[in-house]
C-alpha positions as CSV (number, residue, x, y, z in Angstrom):
1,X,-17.9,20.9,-6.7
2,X,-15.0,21.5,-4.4
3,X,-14.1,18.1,-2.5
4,X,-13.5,18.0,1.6
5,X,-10.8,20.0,2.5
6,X,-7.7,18.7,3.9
7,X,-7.0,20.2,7.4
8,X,-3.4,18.0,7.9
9,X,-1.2,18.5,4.9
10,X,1.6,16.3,6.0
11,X,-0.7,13.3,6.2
12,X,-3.1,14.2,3.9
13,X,-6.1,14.1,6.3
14,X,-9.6,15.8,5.5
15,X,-11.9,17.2,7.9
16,X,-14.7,14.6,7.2
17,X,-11.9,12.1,8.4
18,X,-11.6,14.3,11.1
19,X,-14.8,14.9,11.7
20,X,-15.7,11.3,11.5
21,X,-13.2,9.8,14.4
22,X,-14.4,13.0,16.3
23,X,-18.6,11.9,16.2
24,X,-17.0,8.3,17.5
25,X,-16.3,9.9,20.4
26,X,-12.5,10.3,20.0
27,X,-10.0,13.0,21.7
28,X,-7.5,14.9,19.4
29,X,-5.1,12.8,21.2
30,X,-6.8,10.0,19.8
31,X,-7.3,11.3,16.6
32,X,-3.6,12.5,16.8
33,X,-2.1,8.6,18.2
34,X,-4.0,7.0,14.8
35,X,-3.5,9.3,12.2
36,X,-0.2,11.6,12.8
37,X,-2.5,14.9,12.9
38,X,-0.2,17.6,13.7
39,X,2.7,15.1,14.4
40,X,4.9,16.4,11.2
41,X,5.1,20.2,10.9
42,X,2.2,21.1,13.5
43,X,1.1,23.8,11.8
44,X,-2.8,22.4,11.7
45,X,-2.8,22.0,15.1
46,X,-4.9,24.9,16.0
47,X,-7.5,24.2,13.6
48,X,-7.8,20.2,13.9
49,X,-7.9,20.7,17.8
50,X,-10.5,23.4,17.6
51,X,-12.2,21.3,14.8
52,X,-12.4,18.2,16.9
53,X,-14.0,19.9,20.2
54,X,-16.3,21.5,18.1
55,X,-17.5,18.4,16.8
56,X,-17.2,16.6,20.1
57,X,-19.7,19.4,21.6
58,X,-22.1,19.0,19.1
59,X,-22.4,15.3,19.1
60,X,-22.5,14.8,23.1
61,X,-25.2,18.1,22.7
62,X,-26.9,16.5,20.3
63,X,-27.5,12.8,22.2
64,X,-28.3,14.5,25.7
65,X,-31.1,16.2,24.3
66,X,-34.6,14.7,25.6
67,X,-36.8,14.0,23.6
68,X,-40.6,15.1,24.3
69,X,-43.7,12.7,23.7
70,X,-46.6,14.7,23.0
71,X,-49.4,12.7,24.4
Protein backbone atom coordinates (compact mmCIF):
# COMPACT_ATOMS: atom_id res chain seq x y z
CA UNK A 1 0.00 0.00 0.00
CA UNK A 2 1.19 3.30 -1.38
CA UNK A 3 1.86 5.83 1.65
CA UNK A 4 0.31 9.75 1.56
CA UNK A 5 1.58 11.44 -1.11
CA UNK A 6 3.81 14.41 -0.75
CA UNK A 7 2.30 17.60 -2.30
CA UNK A 8 5.68 19.97 -1.25
CA UNK A 9 8.76 18.34 -2.45
CA UNK A 10 11.15 20.90 -1.12
CA UNK A 11 9.86 20.43 2.48
CA UNK A 12 8.84 17.19 2.23
CA UNK A 13 5.15 17.87 3.24
CA UNK A 14 2.23 15.21 2.64
CA UNK A 15 -1.22 16.04 1.97
CA UNK A 16 -2.54 14.52 5.24
CA UNK A 17 -0.15 17.24 6.89
CA UNK A 18 -1.86 19.35 4.66
CA UNK A 19 -4.97 18.28 5.10
CA UNK A 20 -4.64 18.17 8.80
CA UNK A 21 -3.65 22.08 9.47
CA UNK A 22 -6.36 22.75 6.80
CA UNK A 23 -9.53 20.76 9.13
CA UNK A 24 -7.96 23.21 12.10
CA UNK A 25 -9.21 25.84 10.34
CA UNK A 26 -5.95 27.25 8.88
CA UNK A 27 -5.40 29.57 5.54
CA UNK A 28 -2.73 28.47 3.01
CA UNK A 29 -0.97 31.44 4.32
CA UNK A 30 -0.99 29.85 7.54
CA UNK A 31 -0.16 26.63 6.34
CA UNK A 32 2.44 28.33 4.11
CA UNK A 33 4.10 30.80 7.47
CA UNK A 34 4.53 27.21 9.51
CA UNK A 35 5.61 24.86 7.13
CA UNK A 36 7.46 26.66 4.03
CA UNK A 37 4.70 25.16 1.46
CA UNK A 38 5.48 26.60 -1.73
CA UNK A 39 8.17 28.90 -0.20
CA UNK A 40 11.30 27.02 -2.13
CA UNK A 41 10.61 26.37 -5.87
CA UNK A 42 6.71 27.06 -5.85
CA UNK A 43 5.94 24.75 -8.10
CA UNK A 44 3.10 22.99 -5.66
CA UNK A 45 1.54 25.98 -5.16
CA UNK A 46 -1.40 25.37 -7.35
CA UNK A 47 -2.26 22.15 -5.93
CA UNK A 48 -1.61 22.80 -2.06
CA UNK A 49 -3.74 26.11 -2.46
CA UNK A 50 -6.49 24.30 -4.21
CA UNK A 51 -5.93 21.37 -1.75
CA UNK A 52 -6.34 23.50 1.30
CA UNK A 53 -9.72 25.40 0.14
CA UNK A 54 -11.08 22.28 -0.77
CA UNK A 55 -10.60 21.01 2.50
CA UNK A 56 -11.53 24.23 4.24
CA UNK A 57 -15.04 23.98 2.28
CA UNK A 58 -15.72 20.72 3.33
CA UNK A 59 -14.98 21.08 6.91
CA UNK A 60 -16.93 24.60 7.55
CA UNK A 61 -19.86 22.51 5.16
CA UNK A 62 -19.63 19.79 7.13
CA UNK A 63 -20.15 21.72 10.92
CA UNK A 64 -22.96 24.12 9.51
CA UNK A 65 -25.03 21.35 8.65
CA UNK A 66 -28.17 21.08 11.15
CA UNK A 67 -28.88 18.36 12.43
CA UNK A 68 -32.58 16.97 12.54
CA UNK A 69 -34.31 15.31 15.71
CA UNK A 70 -36.88 13.08 14.64
CA UNK A 71 -39.38 13.17 17.33
Amino acid sequence: MLGPMFVCICNALRQDTLEALAEEGMSFDEIQNITGCAGNCGSCREHAESLVASVRTRHLTARHIPVLSVA
